[in-house]
C-alpha positions as CSV (number, residue, x, y, z in Angstrom):
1,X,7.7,40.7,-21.9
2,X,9.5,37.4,-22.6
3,X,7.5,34.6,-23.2
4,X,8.3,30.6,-22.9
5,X,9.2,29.1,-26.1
6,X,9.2,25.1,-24.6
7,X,6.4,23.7,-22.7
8,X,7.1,22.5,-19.3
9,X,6.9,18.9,-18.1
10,X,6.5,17.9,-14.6
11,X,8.2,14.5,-13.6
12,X,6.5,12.5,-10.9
13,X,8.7,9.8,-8.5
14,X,8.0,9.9,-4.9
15,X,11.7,9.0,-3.6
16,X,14.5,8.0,-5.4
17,X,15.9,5.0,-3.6
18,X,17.3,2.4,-6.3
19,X,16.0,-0.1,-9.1
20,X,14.3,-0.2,-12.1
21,X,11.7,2.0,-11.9
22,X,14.1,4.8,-10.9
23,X,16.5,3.9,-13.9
24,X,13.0,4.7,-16.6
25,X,12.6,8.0,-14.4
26,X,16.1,9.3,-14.7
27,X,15.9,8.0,-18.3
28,X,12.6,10.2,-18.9
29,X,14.5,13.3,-17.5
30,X,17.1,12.3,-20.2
31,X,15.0,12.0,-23.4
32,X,12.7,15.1,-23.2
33,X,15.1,17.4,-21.7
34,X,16.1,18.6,-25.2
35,X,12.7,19.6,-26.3
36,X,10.8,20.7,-23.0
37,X,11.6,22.3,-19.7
38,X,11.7,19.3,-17.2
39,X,11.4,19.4,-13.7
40,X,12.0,16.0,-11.6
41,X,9.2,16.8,-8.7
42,X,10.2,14.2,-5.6
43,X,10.1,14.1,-2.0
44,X,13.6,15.5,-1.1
45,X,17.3,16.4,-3.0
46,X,18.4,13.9,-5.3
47,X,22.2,14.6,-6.8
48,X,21.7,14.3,-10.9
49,X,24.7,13.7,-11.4
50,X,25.1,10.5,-9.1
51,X,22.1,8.9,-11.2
52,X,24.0,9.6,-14.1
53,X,26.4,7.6,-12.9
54,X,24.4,4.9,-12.0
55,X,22.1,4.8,-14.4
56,X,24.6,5.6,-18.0
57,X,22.2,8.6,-18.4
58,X,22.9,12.6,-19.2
59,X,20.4,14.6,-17.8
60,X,22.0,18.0,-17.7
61,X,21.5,19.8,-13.9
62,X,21.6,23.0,-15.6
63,X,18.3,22.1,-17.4
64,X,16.5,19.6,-15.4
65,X,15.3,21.4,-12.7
66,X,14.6,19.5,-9.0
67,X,11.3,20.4,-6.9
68,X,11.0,18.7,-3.4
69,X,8.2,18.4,-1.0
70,X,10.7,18.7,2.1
71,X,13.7,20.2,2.9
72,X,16.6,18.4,4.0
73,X,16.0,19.1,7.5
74,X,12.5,17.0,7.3
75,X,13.8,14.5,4.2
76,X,15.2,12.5,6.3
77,X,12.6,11.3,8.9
78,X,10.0,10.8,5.9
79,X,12.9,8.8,4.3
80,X,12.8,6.4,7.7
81,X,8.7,6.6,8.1
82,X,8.5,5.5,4.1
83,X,11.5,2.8,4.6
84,X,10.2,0.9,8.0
85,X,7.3,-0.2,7.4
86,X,4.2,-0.8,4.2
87,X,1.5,1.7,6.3
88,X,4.9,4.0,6.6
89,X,5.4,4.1,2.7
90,X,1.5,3.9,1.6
91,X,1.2,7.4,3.7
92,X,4.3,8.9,2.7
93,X,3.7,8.7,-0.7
94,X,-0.1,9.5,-0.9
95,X,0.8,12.9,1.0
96,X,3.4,13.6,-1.5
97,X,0.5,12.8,-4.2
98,X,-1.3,15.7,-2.1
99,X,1.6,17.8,-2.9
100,X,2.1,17.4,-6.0
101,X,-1.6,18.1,-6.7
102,X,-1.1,21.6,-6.0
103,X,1.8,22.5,-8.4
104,X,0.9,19.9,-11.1
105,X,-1.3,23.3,-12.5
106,X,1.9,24.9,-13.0
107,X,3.1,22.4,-15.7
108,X,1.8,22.0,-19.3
109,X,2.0,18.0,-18.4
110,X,2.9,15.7,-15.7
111,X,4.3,12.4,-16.1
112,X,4.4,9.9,-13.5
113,X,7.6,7.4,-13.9
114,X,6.6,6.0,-10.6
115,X,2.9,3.7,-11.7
116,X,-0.9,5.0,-12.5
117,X,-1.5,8.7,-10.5
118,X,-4.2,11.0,-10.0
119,X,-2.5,14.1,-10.9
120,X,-6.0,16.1,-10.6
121,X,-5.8,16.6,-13.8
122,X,-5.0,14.9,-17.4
123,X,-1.5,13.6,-17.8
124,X,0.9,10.2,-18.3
125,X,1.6,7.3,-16.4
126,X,4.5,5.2,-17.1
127,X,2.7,1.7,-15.5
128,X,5.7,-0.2,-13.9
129,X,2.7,-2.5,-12.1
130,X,-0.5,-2.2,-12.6
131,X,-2.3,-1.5,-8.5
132,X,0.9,0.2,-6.9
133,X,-0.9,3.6,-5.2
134,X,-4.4,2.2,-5.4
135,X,-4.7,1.7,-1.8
136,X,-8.1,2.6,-0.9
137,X,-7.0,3.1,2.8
138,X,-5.4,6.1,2.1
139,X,-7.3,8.1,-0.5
140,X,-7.7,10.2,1.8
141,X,-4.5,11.4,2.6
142,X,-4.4,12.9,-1.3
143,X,-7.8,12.3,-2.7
144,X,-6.9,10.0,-4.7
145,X,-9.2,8.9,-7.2
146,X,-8.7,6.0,-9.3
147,X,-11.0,7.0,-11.9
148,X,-9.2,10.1,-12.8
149,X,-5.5,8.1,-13.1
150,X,-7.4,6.2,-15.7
151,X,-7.8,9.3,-17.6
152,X,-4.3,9.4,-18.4
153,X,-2.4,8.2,-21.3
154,X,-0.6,5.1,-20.1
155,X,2.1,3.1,-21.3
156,X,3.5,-0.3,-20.3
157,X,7.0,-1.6,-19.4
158,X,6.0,-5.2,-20.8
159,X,3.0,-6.3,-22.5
160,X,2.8,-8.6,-19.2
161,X,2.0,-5.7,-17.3
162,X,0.0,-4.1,-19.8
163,X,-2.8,-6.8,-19.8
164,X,-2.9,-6.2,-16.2
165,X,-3.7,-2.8,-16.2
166,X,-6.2,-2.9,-19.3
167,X,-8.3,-5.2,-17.1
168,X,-8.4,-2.5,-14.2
169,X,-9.3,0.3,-16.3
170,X,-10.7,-0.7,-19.0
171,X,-8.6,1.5,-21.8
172,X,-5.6,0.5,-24.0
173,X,-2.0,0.7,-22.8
174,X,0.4,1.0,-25.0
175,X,4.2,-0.8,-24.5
176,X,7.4,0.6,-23.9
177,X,10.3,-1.3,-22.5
178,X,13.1,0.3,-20.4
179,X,16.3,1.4,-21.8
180,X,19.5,-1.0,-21.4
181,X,22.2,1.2,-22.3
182,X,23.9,-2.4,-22.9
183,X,27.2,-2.4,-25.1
184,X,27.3,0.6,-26.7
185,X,30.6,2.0,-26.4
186,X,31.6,-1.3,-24.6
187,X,34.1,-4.4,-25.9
188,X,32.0,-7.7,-25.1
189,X,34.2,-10.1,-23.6
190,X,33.4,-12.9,-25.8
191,X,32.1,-15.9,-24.2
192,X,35.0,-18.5,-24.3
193,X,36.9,-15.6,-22.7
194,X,34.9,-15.1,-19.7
195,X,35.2,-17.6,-16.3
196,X,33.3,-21.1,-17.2
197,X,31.0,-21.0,-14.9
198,X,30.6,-17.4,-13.4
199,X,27.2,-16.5,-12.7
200,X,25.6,-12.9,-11.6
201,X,22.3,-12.3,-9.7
202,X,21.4,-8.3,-9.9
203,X,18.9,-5.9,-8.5
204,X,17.6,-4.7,-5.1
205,X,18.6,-6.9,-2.1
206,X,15.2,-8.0,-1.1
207,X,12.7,-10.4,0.2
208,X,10.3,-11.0,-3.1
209,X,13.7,-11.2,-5.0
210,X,14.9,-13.8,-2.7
211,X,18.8,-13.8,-3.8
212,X,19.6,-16.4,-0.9
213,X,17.9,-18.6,-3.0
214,X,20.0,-18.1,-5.8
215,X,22.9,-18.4,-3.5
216,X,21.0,-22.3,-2.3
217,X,20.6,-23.7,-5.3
218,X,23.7,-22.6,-6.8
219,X,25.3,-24.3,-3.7
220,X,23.6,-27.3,-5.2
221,X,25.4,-27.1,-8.5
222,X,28.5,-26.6,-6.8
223,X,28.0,-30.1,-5.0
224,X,28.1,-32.0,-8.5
225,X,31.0,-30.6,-9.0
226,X,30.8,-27.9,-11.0
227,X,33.1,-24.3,-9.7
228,X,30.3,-22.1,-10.0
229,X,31.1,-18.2,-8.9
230,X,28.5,-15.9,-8.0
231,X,28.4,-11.6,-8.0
232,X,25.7,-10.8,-6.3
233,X,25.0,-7.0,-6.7
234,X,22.5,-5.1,-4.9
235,X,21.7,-2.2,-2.7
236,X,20.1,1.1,-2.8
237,X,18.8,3.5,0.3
238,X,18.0,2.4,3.7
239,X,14.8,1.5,2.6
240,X,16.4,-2.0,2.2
241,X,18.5,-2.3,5.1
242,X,16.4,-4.8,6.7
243,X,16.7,-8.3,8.6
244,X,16.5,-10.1,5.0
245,X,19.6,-7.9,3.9
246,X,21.6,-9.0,7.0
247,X,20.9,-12.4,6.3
248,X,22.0,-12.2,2.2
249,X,24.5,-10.7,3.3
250,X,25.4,-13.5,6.3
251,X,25.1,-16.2,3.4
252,X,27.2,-14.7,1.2
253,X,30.0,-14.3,4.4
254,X,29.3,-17.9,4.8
255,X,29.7,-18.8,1.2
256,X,32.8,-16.5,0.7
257,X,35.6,-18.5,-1.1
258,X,32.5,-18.3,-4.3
259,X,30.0,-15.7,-3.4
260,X,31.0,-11.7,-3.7
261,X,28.6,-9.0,-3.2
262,X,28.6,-5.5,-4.4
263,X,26.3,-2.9,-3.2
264,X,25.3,0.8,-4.9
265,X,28.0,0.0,-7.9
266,X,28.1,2.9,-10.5
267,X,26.8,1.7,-13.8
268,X,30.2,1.3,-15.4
269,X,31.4,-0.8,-12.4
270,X,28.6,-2.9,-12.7
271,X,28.6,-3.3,-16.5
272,X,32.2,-4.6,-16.2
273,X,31.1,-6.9,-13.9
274,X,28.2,-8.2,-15.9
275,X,30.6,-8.5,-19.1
276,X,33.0,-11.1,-17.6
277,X,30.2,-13.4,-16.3
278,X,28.7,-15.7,-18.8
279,X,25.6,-16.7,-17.0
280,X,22.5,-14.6,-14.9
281,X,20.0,-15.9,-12.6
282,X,17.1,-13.9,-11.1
283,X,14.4,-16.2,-9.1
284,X,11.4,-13.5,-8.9
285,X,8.8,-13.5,-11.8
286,X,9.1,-9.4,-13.2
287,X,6.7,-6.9,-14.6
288,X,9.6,-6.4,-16.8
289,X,13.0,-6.6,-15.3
290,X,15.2,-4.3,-16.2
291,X,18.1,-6.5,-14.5
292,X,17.5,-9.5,-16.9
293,X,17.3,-7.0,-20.0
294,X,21.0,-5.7,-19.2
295,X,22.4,-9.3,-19.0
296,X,21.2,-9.9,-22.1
297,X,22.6,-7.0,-23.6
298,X,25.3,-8.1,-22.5
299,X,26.1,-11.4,-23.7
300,X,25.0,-13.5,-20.7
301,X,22.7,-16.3,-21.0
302,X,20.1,-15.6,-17.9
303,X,17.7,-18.0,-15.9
304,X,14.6,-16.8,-14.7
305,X,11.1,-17.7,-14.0
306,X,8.8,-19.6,-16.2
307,X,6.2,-16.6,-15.9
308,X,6.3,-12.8,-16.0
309,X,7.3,-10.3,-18.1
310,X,10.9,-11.4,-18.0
311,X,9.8,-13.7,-21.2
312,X,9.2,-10.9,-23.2
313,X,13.2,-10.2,-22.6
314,X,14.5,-14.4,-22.9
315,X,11.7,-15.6,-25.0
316,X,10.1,-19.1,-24.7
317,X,12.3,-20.7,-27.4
318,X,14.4,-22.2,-25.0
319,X,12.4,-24.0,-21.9
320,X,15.6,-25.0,-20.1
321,X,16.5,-20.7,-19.4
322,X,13.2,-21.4,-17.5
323,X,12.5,-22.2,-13.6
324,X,9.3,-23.6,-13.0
325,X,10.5,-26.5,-10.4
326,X,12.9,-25.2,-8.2
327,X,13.9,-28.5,-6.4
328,X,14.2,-29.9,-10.3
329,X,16.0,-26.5,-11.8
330,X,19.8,-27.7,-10.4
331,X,19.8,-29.9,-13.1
332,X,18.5,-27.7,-15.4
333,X,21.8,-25.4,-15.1
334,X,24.1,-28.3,-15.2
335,X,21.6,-29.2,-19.0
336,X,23.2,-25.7,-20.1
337,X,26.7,-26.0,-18.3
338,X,27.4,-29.1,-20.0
339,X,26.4,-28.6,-23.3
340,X,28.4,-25.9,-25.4
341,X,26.3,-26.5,-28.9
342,X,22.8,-25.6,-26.8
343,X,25.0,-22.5,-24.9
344,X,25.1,-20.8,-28.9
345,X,22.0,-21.5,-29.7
346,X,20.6,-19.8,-26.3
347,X,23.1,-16.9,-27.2
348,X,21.9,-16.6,-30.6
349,X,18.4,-16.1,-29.8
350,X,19.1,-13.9,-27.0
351,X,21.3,-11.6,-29.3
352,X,17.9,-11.5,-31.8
353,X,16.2,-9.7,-29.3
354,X,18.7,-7.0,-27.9
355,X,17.3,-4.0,-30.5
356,X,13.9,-4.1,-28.5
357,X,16.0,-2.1,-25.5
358,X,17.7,0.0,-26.7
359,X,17.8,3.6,-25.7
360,X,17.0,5.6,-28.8
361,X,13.9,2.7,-28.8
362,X,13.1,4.4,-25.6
363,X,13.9,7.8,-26.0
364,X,11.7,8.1,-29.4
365,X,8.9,6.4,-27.5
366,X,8.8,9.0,-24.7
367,X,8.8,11.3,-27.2
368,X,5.6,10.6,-29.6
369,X,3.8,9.7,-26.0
370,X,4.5,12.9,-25.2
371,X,4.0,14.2,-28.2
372,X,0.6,12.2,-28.5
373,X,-0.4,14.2,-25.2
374,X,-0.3,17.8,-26.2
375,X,-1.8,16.7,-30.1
376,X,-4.9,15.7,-27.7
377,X,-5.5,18.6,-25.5
């Protein structure tokens, strides 16, 4: 009788729809399939090779194997229930918790790349934010107990988020940023190359993000005076086809002759975009922000939020990066815009911190966590 050499890793996310989280899932996939037998367990198909595409990674569908809770004849209507409303999504993704509960026995370990699970049994939780599927109102759908996801090993995507959950349950939680695939590979347009004052505002089109205020303020800059250019990029899955996406995208109609948006744009479409735009801006404080991290690996000097896990990514040597009024932050930009001698020193002490997100960072990380699992049990 043959037996199995590798031990075999069950990969939790619910639905694949776009952002962050999804880019440290895919990225997972991608650093243990050499060493274990990985199967991506999610709610319906998913096509590897498109989130290669978007996400610069090379998980092999020849060894990463796909499990779904539906067929495509049902993934569709669970795809509308989880995208149209918060109840929709809370039950969608507590009953796929229910299902995963009954093959998790059939892996050596599960880790969740989609927040703190109760697997029913032992396993890791990559922590993206710290309360995600504790909603008490439906434990019932998958018996979801909060006590047993704090039983897992868990790791961090910012010290930020970290704190968060150690004051929930009570255990240490170890960090690991993302991966930016950044540069590698890639000629950086150097900065005096690059449009004077071309901005970019990235990641999922949504309310919390609010990118219509990036588009308002900006308008303000452009009323001193100053040619500002915005890519806006954005999408993902119907999930976000809302009202607010209609209306980013009525402003950015509106605001034409200086606004462009992009939706679902392959990595390497995106990457050239980010590497002729010298400045970033992203108005919602981040666990981590995965978004922010690829602008600066990228050369681009990016304003965000004066809180958050975002400052793990900027750091705080450089207050004016930072919005804390938003009525004063206008002014703010124009501080940077003007001033060429305080643009290199922002871009010196960004380039300082672009080793912390690297992929082999990542990769080695999910490794020993891993590896920290099975030296445990």
């Amino acid at each position: 009788m043959e037996t199995r050499s590798r031990k075999r890793i069950a990969l939790f996310y619910p639905l694949f729809a776009g952002g962050g989280a999804e880019a440290v899932a895919i990225w997972a996939a991608h650093a243990l399939q050499d060493d274990y037998e990985v199967t991506i367990a999610t709610i319906a198909h998913i096509d590897i090779q498109h989130l290669n595409r978007m996400y610069a990674t090379s998980v092999d569908p020849d060894r990463v194997a796909v499990m779904t809770q539906f067929s495509e004849r049902w993934a569709g209507l669970f795809r509308y229930i989880h995208g149209n409303s918060k109840i929709g999504e809370n039950f969608v993704t507590h009953l796929f918790v229910r299902w995963f509960k009954t093959i998790a026995k059939q892996f050596d370990v599960c880790i969740s790349g989609y927040n703190a699970v109760d697997f029913g049994c032992p396993g890791i939780q990559y922590i993206h934010w710290h309360n995600v599927l504790f909603t008490p109102g439906y434990y019932w759908v998958s018996d979801f107990s909060e006590g047993r996801a704090y039983q897992n090993i868990s790791v961090a995507n910012s010290r930020y988020t970290a704190d968060k959950f150690e004051e929930r349950c009570g255990n240490p939680v170890d960090v690991l940023y993302p991966p930016v695939p950044g540069e590698e590979g890639i000629e950086v347009v150097p900065w005096n190359d690059r449009p004077e004052f071309s901005f970019i505002c990235s990641g999922r089109i949504t309310k919390p993000k609010t990118p219509h205020r990036v588009i308002e303020l900006l308008d303000i800059v452009r009323q001193r005076g100053y040619n500002v250019k915005l890519h806006l990029t954005g999408g993902g899955s119907g999930v976000y086809a809302s009202g607010y996406v209609r209306k980013v995208q009525n402003l950015a109609k509106r605001h034409s002759d200086w606004v462009t948006l992009h939706t679902d744009l392959p990595y390497a479409k995106y990457i050239e975009l980010l590497r002729h735009c010298r400045y970033g801006f992203h108005m919602k404080p981040e666990p981590f922000g995965i978004s922010i991290a690829e602008m600066v690996q990228m050369g681009l000097i990016p304003f965000v939020r004066d809180w958050g896990g975002q400052l793990e990514i900027v750091g705080t040597d450089h207050p004016e990066l930072l919005i804390g009024n938003e009525h004063e932050f206008p002014e703010q930009i124009i501080a940077v815009l003007d001033d060429a001698q305080k643009q290199r020193s922002i871009l010196q002490s960004l380039d300082d911190r672009r080793a912390l997100f690297v992929p082999d960072r990542f990769i080695g990380g999910m490794k020993q966590v891993v590896e920290k699992h099975f030296a445990l049990t």
